[in-house]
C-alpha positions in Angstrom: 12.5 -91.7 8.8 13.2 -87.7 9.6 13.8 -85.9 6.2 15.5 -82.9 5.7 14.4 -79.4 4.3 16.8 -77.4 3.1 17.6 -73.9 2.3 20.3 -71.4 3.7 18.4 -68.7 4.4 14.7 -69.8 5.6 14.0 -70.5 9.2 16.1 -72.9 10.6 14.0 -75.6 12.9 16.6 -78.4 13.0 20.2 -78.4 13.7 23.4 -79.9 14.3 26.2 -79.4 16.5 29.4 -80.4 18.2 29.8 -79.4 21.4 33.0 -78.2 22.6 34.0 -80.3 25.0 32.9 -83.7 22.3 35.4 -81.6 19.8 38.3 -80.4 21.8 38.3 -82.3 24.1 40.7 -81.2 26.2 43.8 -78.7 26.6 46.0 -82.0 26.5 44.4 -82.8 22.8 44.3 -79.1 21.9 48.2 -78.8 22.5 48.5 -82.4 20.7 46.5 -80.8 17.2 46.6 -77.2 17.3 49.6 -77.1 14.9 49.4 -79.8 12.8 45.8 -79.0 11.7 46.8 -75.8 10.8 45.1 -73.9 13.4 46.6 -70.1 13.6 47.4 -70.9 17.8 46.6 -72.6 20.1 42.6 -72.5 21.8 42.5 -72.4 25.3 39.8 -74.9 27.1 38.3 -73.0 29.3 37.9 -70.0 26.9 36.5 -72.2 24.4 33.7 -73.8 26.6 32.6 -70.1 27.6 32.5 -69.0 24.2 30.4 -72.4 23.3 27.9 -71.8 25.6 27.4 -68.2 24.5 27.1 -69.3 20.6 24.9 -72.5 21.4 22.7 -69.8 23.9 21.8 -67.9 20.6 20.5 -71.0 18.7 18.6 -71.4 21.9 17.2 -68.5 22.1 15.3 -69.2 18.7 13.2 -72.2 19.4 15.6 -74.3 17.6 15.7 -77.7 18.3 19.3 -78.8 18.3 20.7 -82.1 17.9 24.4 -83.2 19.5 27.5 -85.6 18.0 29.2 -87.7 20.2 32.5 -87.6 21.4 34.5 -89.8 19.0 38.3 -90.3 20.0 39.2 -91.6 16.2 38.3 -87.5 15.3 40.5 -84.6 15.7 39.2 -80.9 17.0 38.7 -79.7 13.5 35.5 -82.1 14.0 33.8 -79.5 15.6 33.2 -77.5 12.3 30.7 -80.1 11.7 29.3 -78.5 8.5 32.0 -79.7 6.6 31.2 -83.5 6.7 27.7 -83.5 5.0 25.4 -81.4 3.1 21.5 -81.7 3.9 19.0 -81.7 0.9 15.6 -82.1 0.2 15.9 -85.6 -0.5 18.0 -86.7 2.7 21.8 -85.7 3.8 24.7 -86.6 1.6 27.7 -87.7 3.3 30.8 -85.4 1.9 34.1 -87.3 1.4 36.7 -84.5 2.9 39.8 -83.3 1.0 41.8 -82.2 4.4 43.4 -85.9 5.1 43.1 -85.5 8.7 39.2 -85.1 8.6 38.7 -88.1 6.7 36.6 -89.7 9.6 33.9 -87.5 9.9 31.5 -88.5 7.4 31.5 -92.1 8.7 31.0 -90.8 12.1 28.2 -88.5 10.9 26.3 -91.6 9.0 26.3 -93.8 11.8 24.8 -90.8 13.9 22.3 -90.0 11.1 21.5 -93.7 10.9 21.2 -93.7 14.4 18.2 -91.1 14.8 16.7 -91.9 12.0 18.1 -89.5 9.5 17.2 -90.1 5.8 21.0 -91.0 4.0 20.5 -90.1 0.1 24.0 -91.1 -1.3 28.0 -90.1 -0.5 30.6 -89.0 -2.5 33.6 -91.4 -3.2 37.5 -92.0 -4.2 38.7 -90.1 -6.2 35.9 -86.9 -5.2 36.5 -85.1 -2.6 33.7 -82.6 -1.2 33.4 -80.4 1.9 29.9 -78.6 3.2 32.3 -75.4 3.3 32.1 -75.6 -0.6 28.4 -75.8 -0.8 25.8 -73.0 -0.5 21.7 -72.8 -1.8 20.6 -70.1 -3.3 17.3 -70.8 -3.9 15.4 -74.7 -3.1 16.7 -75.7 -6.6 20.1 -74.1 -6.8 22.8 -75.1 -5.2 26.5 -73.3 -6.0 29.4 -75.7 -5.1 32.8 -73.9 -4.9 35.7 -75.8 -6.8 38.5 -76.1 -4.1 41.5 -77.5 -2.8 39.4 -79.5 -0.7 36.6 -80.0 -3.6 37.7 -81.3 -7.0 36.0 -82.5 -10.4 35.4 -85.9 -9.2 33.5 -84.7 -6.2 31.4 -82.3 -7.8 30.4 -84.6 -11.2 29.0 -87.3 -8.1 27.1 -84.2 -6.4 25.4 -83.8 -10.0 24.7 -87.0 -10.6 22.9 -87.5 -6.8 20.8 -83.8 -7.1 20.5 -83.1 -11.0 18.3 -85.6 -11.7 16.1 -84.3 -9.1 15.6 -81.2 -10.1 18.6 -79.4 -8.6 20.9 -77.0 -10.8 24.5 -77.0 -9.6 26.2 -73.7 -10.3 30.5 -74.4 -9.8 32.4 -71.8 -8.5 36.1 -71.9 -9.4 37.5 -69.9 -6.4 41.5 -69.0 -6.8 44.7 -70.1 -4.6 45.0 -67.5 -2.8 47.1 -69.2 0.5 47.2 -72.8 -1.1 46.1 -76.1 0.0 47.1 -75.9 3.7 44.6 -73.2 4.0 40.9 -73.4 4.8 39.2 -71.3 2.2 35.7 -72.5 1.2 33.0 -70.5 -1.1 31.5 -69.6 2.2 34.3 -68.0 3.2 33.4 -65.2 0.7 29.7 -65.9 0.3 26.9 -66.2 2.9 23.5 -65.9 1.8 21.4 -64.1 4.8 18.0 -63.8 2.8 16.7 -65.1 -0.2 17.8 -61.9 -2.4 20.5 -61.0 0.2 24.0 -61.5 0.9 27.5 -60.9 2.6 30.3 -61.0 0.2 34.2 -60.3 -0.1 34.3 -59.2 -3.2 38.1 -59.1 -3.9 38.1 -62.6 -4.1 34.6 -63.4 -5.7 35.2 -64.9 -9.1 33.6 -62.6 -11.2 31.2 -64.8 -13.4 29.8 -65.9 -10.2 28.9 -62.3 -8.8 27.5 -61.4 -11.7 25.6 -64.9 -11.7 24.1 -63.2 -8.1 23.2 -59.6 -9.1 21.6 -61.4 -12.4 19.5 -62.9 -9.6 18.2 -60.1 -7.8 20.8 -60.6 -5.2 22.0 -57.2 -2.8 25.0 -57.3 -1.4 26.7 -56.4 2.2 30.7 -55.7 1.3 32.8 -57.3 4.1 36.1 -54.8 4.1 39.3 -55.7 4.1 40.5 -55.8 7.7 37.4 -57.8 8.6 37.9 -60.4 6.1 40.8 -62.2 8.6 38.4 -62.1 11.4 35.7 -64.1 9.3 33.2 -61.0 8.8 32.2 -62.9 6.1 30.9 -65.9 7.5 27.8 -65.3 8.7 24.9 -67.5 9.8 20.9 -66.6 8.9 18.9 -68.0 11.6 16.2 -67.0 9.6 15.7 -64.9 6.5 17.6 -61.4 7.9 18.4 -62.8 11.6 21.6 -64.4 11.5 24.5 -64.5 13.6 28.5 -63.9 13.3 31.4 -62.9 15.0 32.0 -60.0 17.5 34.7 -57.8 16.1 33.1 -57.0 12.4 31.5 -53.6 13.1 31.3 -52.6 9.5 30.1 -56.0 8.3 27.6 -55.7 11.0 26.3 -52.4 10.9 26.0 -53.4 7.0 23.7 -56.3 7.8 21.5 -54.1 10.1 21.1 -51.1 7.3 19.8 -54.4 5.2 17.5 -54.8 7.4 19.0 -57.5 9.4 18.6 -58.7 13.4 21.9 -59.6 14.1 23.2 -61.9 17.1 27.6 -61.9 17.9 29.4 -64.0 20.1 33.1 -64.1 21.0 34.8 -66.6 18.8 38.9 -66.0 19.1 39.1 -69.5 20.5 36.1 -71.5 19.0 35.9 -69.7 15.5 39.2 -67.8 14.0 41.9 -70.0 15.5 40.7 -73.0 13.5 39.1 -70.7 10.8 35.4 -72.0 11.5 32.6 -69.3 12.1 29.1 -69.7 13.2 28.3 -71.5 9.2 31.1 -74.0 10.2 29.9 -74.6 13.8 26.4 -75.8 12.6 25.3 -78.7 11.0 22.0 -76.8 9.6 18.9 -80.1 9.1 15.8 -78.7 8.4 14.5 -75.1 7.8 11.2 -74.0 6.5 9.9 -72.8 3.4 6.9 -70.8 4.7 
């Protein structure tokens, strides 16, 4: 049985994707789903499997052994933002139950994958919770903040407690605001990416205050993501390892902030794979096993 090791910030060894062409599919199935799952326009194919091959040539690059979902034709596109559909722990993966209708599926699909290669299964989350991995970040190996969303409610988060608590894990909840309403995708980690274990990126004009506070009180710095990059997802932002991550091309001030932090930083074009359906590098992975040492 492989177990998982978990962090957000220590060197990722182990990790999860979705190919392009097992997500999309197709520019028949993009036209089909583009619109009603919300994407901002349509992604062209043959854009998308160059820009693919560019972000899975990073991960690569890093010694990273990467694992690959299936095609499945009962999924939509969104399925390649395979982070949302499970959250990987010290004590196995927990399957998420997903609060966008038309993602439903995944989970399933991820368990019989996980089952598959031998992937420790700890628990799920059930009717009436609703959780996505979008919602979930670690700050340390025994915190784990879980924003409280349109796509994660009460129900989801009281069975997240009830799997981790008793094992040591304190779950912080982060009640993150409207802003464009249910249709929208806006996770905590669309505002919050841990790059290190006492540094982050952050847009701060929608950070709930008791949260940020809850960060600074624990040594965290901060790299401000500015207003214009915001929309083109300088926020989310992927540490390969603690201060080497990757993120969108197009974020120079976000950037430039990581690398006066100290940071290696690695870009890749994403209009087609990343901020059409709202899904940056954090969304893209499936993150399994990174090391503490």
């Amino acid at each position: 049985m492989k177990y998982t090791c978990h962090s957000d910030v220590h060197k990722l060894e182990s990790v999860i994707i979705k190919p392009v062409v097992n997500a999309f599919v197709s520019s028949r199935l993009l036209q089909e789903q583009w619109e009603p799952l919300h994407f901002l326009g349509k992604p062209d194919f043959k854009a998308s499997v160059r820009e693919y091959a560019d972000f899975e040539a990073i991960i690569e690059s890093r010694d990273i052994e990467i694992m690959y979902l299936p095609l499945e034709e009962s999924l939509s596109i969104d399925s390649i933002y395979c982070r949302d559909a499970s959250i990987a722990t010290d004590f196995g993966m927990i399957l998420c139950n997903m609060g966008k209708a038309d993602r439903q599926m995944e989970p399933a699909a991820q368990r019989h994958y996980f089952e598959k290669n031998d992937i420790l299964v700890l628990g799920e989350i059930t009717e009436p919770g609703t959780l996505e991995g979008g919602d979930v970040a670690w700050l340390d190996k025994n915190t784990l903040a879980v924003g409280h969303t349109y796509r994660t409610n009460e129900s989801g988060i009281d069975q997240l407690k009830k799997l981790l608590e008793p094992r040591g894990v304190e779950i912080i909840v982060v009640d993150l605001p409207h802003y464009k309403g249910p249709s929208d995708v806006f996770h905590l980690m669309s505002i919050f990416s841990p790059v290190a274990p006492n540094l982050a990126v952050l847009y701060s004009p929608l950070m709930p205050i008791v949260f940020r506070n809850e960060l600074i009180k624990r040594g965290f710095e901060f790299v401000e993501v500015p207003d214009n990059e915001f929309d083109t997802m300088g926020c989310n932002v992927l540490a390969l390892e603690a201060r080497t991550c990757m993120m969108l091309k197009g974020n120079p001030v976000t950037e430039k902030g990581l690398v006066e932090a100290g940071c290696t930083v690695f870009t890749y074009e994403g209009a087609n794979i990343s901020v059409m359906g709202g899904g940056g590098p954090t969304c893209l992975t499936r993150p399994l096993r990174r090391s503490y040492s």
